[in-house]
C-alpha positions in Angstrom: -11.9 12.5 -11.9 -9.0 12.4 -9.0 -11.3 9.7 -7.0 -11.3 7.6 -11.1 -7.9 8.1 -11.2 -6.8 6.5 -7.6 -9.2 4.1 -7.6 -7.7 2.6 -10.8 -3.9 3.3 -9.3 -5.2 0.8 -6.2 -6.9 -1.7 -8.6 -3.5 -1.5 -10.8 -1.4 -2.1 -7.6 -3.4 -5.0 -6.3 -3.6 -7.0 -9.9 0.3 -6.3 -10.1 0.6 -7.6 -6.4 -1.1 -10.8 -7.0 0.6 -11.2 -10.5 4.3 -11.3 -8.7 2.9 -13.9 -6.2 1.5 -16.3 -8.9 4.8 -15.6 -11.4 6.8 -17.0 -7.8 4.6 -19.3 -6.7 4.7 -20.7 -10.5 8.1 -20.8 -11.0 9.0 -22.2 -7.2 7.8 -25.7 -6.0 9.1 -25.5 -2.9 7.3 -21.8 -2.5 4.3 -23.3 -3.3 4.9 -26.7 -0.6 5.3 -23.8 1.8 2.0 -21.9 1.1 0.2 -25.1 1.2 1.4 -25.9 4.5 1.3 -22.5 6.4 -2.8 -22.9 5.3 -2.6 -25.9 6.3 -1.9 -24.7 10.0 -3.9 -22.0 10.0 -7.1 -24.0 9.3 -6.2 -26.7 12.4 -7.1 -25.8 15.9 -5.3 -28.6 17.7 -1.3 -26.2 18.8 0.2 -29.7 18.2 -1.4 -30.1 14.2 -0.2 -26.1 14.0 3.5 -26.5 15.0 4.0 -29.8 13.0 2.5 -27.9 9.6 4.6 -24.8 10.7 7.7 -27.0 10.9 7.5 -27.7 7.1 7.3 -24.3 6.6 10.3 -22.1 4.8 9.0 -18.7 6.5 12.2 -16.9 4.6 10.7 -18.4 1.8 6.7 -17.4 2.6 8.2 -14.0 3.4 9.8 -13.3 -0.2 6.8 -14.5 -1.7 4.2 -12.2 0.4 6.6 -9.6 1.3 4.5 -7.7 3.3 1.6 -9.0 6.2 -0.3 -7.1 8.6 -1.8 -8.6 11.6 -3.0 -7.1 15.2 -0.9 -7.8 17.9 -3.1 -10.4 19.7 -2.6 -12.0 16.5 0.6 -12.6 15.8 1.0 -15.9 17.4 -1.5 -17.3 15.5 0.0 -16.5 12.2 3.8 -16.8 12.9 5.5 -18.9 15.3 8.0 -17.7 17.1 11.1 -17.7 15.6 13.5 -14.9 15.3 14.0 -12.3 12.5 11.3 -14.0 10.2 10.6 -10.3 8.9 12.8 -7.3 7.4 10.9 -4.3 9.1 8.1 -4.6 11.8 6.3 -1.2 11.8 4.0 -0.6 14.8 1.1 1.6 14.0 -0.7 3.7 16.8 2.6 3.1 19.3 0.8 5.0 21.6 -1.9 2.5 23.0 0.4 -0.3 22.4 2.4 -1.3 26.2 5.9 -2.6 26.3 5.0 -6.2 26.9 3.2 -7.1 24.0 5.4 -5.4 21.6 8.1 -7.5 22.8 6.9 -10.9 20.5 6.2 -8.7 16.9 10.0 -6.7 17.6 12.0 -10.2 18.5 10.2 -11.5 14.6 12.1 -8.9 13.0 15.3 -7.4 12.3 14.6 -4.0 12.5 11.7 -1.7 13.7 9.6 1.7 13.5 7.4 2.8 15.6 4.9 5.1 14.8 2.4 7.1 17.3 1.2 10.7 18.5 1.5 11.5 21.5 -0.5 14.1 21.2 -3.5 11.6 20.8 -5.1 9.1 23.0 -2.5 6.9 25.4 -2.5 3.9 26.3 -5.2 4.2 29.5 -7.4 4.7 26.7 -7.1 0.7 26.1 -8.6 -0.1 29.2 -4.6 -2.0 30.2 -4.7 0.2 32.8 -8.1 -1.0 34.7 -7.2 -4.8 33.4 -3.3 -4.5 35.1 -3.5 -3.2 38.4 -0.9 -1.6 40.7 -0.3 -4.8 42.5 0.3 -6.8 39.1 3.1 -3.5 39.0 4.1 -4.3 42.6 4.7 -8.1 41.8 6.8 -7.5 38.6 8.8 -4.8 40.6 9.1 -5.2 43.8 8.7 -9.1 44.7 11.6 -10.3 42.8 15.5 -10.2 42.6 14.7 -6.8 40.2 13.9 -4.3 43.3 17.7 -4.6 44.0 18.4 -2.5 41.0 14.9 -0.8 40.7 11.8 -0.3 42.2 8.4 0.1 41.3 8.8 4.0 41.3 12.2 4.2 38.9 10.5 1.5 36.8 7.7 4.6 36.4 9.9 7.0 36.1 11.9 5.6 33.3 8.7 4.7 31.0 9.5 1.1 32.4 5.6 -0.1 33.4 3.5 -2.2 32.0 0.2 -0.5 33.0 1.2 3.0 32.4 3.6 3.3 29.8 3.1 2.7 25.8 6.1 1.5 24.0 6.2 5.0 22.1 6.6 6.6 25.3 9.3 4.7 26.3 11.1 5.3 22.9 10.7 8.7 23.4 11.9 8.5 27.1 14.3 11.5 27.5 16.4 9.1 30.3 17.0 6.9 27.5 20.6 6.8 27.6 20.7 6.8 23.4 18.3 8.6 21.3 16.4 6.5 18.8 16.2 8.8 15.4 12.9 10.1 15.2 11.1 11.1 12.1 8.2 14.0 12.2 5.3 13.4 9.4 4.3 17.4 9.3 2.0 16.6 6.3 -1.6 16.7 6.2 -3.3 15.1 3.5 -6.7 14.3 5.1 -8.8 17.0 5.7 -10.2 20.4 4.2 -7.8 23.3 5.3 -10.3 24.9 8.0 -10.6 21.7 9.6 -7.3 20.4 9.6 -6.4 24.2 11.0 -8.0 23.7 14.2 -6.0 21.0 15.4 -2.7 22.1 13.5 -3.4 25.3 15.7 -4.3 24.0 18.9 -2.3 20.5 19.7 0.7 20.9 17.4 1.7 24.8 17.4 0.7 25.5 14.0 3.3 23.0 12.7 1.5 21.0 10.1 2.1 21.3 6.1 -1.8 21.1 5.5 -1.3 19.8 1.8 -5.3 20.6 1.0 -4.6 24.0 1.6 -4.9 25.1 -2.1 -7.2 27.2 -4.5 -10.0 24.7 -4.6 -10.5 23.9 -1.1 -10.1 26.9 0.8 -13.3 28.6 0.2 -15.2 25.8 0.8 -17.4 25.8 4.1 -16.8 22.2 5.9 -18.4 23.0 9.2 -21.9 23.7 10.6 -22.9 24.0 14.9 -26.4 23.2 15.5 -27.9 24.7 18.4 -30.7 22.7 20.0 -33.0 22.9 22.6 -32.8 20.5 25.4 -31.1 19.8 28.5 -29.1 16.6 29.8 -30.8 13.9 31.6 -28.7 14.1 35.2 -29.1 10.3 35.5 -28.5 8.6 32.5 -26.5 11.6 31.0 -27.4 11.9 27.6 -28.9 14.8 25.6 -32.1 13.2 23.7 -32.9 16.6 21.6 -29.5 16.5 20.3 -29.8 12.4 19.0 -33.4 13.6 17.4 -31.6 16.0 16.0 -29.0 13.9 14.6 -31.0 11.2 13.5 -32.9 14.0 11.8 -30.1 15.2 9.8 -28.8 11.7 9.0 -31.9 10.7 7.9 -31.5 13.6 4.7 -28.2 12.3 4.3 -28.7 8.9 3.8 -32.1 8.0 2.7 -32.7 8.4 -1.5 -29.1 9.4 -1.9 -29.9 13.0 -0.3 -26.5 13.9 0.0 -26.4 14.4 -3.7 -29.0 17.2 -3.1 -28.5 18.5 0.6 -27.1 21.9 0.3 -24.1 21.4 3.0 -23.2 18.7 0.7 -24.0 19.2 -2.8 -20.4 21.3 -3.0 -18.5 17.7 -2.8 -18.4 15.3 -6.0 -19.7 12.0 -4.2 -20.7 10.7 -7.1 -18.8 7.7 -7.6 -18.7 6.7 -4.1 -21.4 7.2 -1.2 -19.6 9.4 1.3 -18.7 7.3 4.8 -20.2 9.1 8.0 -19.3 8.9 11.8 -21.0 9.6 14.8 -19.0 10.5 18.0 -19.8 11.2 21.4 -17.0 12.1 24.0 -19.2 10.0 27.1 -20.0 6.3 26.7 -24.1 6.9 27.8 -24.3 9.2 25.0 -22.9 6.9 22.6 -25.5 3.8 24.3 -28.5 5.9 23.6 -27.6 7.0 19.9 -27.6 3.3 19.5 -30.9 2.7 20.8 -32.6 5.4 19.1 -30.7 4.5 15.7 -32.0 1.3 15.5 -36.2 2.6 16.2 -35.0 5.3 13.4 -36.2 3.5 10.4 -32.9 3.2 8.8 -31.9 0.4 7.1 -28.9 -2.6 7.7 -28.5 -2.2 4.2 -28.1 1.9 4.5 -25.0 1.8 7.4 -23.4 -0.9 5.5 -23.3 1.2 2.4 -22.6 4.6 4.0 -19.9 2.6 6.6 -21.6 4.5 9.4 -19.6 3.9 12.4 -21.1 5.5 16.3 -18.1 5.2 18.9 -16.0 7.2 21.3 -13.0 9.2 20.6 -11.2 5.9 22.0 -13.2 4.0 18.8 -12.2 6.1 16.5 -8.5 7.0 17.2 -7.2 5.4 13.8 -10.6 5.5 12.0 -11.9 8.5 9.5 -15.0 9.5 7.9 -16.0 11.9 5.0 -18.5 13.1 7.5 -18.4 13.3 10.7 -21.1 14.0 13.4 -20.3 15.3 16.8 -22.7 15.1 19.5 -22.1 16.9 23.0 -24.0 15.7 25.3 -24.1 18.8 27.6 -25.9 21.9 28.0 -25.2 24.8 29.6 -26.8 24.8 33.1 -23.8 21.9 34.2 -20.7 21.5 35.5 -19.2 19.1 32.8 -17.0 20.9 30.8 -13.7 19.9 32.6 -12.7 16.2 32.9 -12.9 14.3 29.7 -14.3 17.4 27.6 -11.1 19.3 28.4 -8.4 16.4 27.9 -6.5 17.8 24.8 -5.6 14.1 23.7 -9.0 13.2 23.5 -10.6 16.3 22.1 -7.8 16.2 19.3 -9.2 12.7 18.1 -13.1 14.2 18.4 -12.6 17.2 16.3 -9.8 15.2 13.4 -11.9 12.5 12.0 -14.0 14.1 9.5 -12.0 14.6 5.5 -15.0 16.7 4.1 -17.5 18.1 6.9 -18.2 18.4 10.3 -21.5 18.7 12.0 -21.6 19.6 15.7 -24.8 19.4 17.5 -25.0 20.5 21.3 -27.9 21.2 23.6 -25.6 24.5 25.5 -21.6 25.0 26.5 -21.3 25.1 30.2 -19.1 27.9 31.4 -16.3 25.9 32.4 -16.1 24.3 28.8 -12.8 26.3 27.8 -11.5 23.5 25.2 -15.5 23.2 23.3 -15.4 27.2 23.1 -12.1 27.8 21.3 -13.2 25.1 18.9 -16.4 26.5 18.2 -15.0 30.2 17.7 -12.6 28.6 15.0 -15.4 27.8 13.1 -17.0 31.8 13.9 -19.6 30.4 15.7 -19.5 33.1 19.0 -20.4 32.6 22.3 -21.9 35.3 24.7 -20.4 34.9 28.2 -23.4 36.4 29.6 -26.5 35.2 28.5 -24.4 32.6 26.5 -26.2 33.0 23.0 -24.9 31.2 20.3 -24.6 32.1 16.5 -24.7 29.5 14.2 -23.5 32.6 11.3 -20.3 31.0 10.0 -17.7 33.6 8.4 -15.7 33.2 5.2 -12.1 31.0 6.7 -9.5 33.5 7.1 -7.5 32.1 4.5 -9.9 31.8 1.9 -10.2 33.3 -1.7 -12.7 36.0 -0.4 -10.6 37.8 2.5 -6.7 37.1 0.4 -5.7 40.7 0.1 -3.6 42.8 -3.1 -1.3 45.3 -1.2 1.7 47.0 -3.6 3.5 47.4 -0.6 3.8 43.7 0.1 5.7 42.8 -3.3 9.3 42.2 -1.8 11.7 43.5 -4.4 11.1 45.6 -7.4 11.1 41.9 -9.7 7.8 41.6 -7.8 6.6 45.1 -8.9 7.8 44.3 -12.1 5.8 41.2 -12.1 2.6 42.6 -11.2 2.7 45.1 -13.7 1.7 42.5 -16.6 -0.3 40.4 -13.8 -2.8 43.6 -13.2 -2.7 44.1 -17.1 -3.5 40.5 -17.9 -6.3 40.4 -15.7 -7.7 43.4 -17.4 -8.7 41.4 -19.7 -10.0 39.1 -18.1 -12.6 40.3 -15.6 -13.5 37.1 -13.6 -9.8 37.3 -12.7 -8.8 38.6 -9.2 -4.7 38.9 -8.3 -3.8 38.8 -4.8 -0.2 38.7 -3.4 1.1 37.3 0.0 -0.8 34.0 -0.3 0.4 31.6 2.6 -0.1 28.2 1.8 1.0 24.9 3.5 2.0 25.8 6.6 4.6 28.8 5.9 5.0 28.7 2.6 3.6 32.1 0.7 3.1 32.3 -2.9 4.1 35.6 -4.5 1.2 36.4 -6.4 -2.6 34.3 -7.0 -4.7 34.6 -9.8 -8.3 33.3 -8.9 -10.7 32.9 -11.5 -13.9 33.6 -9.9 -16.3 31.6 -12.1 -14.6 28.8 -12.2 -13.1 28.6 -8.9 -9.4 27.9 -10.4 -6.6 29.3 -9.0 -2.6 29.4 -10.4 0.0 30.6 -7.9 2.7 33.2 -9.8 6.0 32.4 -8.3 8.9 35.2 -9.0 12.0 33.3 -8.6 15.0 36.1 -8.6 18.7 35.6 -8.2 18.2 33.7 -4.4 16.6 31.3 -6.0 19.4 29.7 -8.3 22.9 28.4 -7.8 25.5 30.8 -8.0 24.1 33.2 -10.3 23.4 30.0 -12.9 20.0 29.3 -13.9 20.3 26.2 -12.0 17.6 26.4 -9.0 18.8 25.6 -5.2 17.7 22.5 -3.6 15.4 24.5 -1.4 13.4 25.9 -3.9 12.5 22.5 -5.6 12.0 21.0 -2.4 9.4 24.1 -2.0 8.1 23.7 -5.3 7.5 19.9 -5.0 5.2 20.5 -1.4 3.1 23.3 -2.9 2.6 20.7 -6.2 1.4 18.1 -3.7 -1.0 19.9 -2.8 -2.3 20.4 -6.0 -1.2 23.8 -6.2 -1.1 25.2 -10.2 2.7 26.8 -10.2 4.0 29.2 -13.2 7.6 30.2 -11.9 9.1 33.3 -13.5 12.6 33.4 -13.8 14.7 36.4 -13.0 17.4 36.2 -15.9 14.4 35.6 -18.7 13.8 39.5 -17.1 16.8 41.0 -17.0 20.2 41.2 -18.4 22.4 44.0 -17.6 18.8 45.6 -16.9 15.4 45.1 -17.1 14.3 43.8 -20.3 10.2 44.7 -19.3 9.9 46.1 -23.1 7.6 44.8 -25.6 10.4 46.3 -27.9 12.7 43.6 -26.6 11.9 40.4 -28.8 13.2 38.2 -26.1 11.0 39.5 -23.3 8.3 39.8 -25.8 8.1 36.3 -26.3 8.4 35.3 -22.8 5.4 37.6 -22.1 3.2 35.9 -24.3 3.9 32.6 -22.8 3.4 33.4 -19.3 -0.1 35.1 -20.6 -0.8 32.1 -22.8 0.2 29.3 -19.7 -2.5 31.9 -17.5 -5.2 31.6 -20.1 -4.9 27.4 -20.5 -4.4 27.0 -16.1 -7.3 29.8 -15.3 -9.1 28.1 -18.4 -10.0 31.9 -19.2 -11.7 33.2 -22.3 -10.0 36.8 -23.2 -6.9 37.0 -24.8 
């Protein structure tokens, strides 16, 4: 029903897109003159045909009409000439594999710009600039001109300054910039399923993500499975054939007569209204060449990886990219010395293991010894190594945070409103025995509910919030900005909230007495909002 309900919001947004367009383009002759001539140009090949269309061209014009364009970098000259401030905003997306010099065209088209990039991901030597602008093309922009009088090749390093080494976000973030450019950090994680997601919240960013699919629904779910196969790496060619039969194995009941409807890793996840889209990465290049060879003798059709979107690349291919699925080949084993060098870069690995929304498969033939960065992943997902004989479980335990190890401790309610509160909690849920409480719930990053009621059957949970005096404005019943702002991350993601108010609980003392009329009825709605959000069936 959500996937209904978004893909109508997108059809809704595009129809209501295009309708603005054709109401300006309707009511404007001069818009539309300007349309026709900027396709003009950009069906003519000859630069001289392109510039004399472009010249009858009112790009403020085009630009109010088609308020927003997107365009890679390489691009840009194709579509826009270059004339200054054409645009509002420029935004540049993955800032960290974009270099200094070719931003410098898309920033002089606008008046403003934001630049957005991780630096805890892939860099820009992942682009190949590096290879493509050597150290002497460094050396001629530094120090063979009238520049090396103020700077040399070295400072021009040092401050972020170089062409070949240095990605515009880098230089933004620069600490010898002389002024700091406000910076902005997106701690929201939308994408994937909590124990994913956790993993790299964990490792690369010191636990500092809001993972807003941390709720009820999700948590229990198992989105991660290590397949242990026999087979050992071909020291030549370096590739790991058992663990591409292996894949192609498992693909194979994915893809072929809609398996994945059936296949019991996947039948948990409501693909049906869309076919789920699956990845296949490998961290070395030669792994990735021979998945490609063996795909294509596989028997799978042209027809199957166009519907499934079935993309096989490198962490460097898929920085940007997501799949529902994801499939993660090694390419080791653990007689070799490979674990350091490109399987221990924390940039890369962080792009591997963060592609996959839904579920992760990881296939390896043996962890070397040495393979520090592939072990700590592996143990997030329970999967335990033996140092000595270096037998691997594939036994995956319940997530840590999950419905089935959330605790009920008395002694963790916080103030005697809570112990108040889970008076009537434990007495509405002996009536309802499919209903567990638990207290001390964190959600979201930091955020902990007071109390959770999880109905079992049905796998709903509601969070029971107990909002005493702290919570409002000077003793009114007004709440503080910080609690809505609370409130409003925990409904993101898709938590089910009742709040319980302090002053509907006490007045001059505690009003917990059926005697009390007031309380009474406030008693039967927070039982009656319970029933309809757990969808229970006792009273």
């Amino acid at each position: 029903m959500e996937a209904e309900k978004m893909e109508l919001v997108k059809e809704i947004f595009q129809k209501q897109f295009r309708f603005n367009i054709l109401k300006k383009l309707f009511k404007n002759r001069e818009a539309k003159n300007s349309i026709q001539s900027y396709t003009s140009a950009l069906r003519r090949v000859s630069p001289k045909a392109i510039i004399e269309y472009w010249e009858k061209v009112d790009f403020n014009l085009l630009t109010e009409i088609i308020p927003l364009w997107c365009a890679e970098l390489r691009d840009l000259g194709i579509v826009f000439p270059m004339k200054n401030e054409i645009f509002d905003l420029v935004v540049v997306d993955e800032a960290s594999q974009v270099n200094i010099a070719e931003i410098i065209p898309a920033f002089y088209r606008g008046k403003k710009f934001c630049i957005v990039g991780d630096d805890k991901q892939l860099h820009l030597n992942a682009t190949g600039v590096g290879f493509s602008l050597s150290k002497s093309f460094d050396n001629l922009c530094w120090n063979k001109n009238q520049l090396q009088t103020f700077i040399n090749v070295a400072e021009a390093k040092k401050r972020n300054l170089v062409v070949s080494d240095a990605s515009i976000l880098r230089f933004i973030n620069s600490d010898l910039r002389a002024q700091r450019i406000p910076q902005t950090q997106l701690d929201e994680h939308h994408r994937s399923l909590p124990h994913l997601a956790k993993f790299n919240s964990d490792k690369f960013y010191q636990s500092s993500w809001k993972v807003m699919t941390e709720n009820g629904k999700n948590r229990s779910i198992n989105c991660f499975k290590a397949i242990k196969v026999n087979g050992s790496r071909d020291d030549k060619q370096k590739f790991v054939k058992a663990e591409i039969d292996e894949l192609i194995k498992q693909l194979k009941r994915i893809v072929i007569s809609e398996g994945y409807l059936t296949h019991p890793d996947l039948k948990q996840f409501d693909f049906t209204q869309s076919k789920p889209t699956i990845g296949i990465l490998a961290i070395l290049r030669n792994q990735i060449t021979k998945i490609n060879e063996l795909l294509e003798e596989s028997g799978i059709s042209d027809n199957e990886f166009e519907t499934f979107d079935i993309m096989v690349g490198t962490p460097e291919e898929f920085q940007g990219n997501k799949k529902d699925i994801m499939f993660f080949t090694l390419g080791l084993d653990e007689t070799g010395k490979w674990g350091k060098g490109h399987y221990e870069d924390e940039h890369r690995f962080n792009v591997a293991t963060s592609r996959a929304k839904y579920f992760t498969y990881f296939i390896y033939g043996g962890i070397p010894r040495n393979a520090n960065l592939i072990k700590k992943y592996l143990n997030h997902f329970g999967v335990k190594i033996n140092e000595e004989d270096l037998i691997d479980t594939e036994r995956i335990p319940n997530a840590p945070d999950s419905p089935e190890n959330w605790k009920f401790k008395r002694d963790n309610c916080e103030s005697e409103f809570e112990h108040k509160v889970a008076d009537y909690l434990e007495e509405f849920i002996k009536s309802h025995p499919e209903v567990e409480i638990f207290n001390q719930v964190s959600a979201c990053g930091q955020k902990r509910l007071d109390f959770v009621l999880y109905n079992r059957d049905r796998k709903i949970t509601c969070a029971v919030e107990v909002d005493g005096m702290n919570h409002f404005i000077d003793n009114s019943k007004n709440y503080t900005e910080a609690h809505l702002d609370r409130v409003e991350i925990l409904r993101r993601a898709k938590w089910q909230i009742i709040n319980v108010k302090y002053h509907n609980w006490y007045s001059n003392g505690w009003l917990c007495d059926r005697e009390n009329q007031i309380f009474s009825d406030e008693l039967k709605i927070l039982f009656k909002n319970l029933n309809e959000l757990l969808q229970t069936q006792g009273n």
